[in-house]
N, C-alpha and C positions, 0 to 999 in steps of 0.2 A: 158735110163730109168732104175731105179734101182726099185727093189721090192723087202722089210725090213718086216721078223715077229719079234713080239715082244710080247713074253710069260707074262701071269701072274707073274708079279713079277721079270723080267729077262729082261736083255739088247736088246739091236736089235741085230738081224741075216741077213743077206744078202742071199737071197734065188736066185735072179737071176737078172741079169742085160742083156739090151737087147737095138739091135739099126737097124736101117733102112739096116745097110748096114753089118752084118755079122748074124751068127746065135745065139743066147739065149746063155749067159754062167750060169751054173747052178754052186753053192758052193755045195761042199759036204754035203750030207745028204740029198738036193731037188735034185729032177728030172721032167720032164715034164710028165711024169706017174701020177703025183701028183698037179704039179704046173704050169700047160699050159699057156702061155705069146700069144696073139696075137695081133701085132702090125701092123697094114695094113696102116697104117699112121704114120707121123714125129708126130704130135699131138693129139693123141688117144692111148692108149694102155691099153687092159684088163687081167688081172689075174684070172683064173679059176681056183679054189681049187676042186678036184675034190675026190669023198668017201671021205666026210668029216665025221670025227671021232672029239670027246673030248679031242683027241691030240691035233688037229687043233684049241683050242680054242688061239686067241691070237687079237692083232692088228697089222692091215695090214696096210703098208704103202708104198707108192712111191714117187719119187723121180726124178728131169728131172736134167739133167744138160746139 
């Protein structure tokens, strides 16, 4: 499962990708401080943005493959 912000105005960024069987990899500049991934299932997974700020404005999107 992959999880893509995409700013006003601005490309997608890849915030973090995640799977059943290793731990959350973060791209530089997210971390789980900010962008908590909980996956307790192959078919469910949620993204919690956490002290969300008017940085944080964007569209959130995921992603299965």
């Amino acid at each position: 499962m992959f999880w893509y912000q995409q700013p006003p105005r601005n490309g997608l960024k890849l915030i973090v990708s995640s799977s059943t069987w290793s731990h959350n990899s973060y791209e530089d500049g997210y971390s789980e401080a900010k962008f908590e991934v909980n996956r307790e299932y192959t078919d469910y997974t949620l993204m919690t943005i956490k002290n969300v700020t008017p940085k944080d404005e964007a569209t959130y999107f995921c992603a299965a493959s």
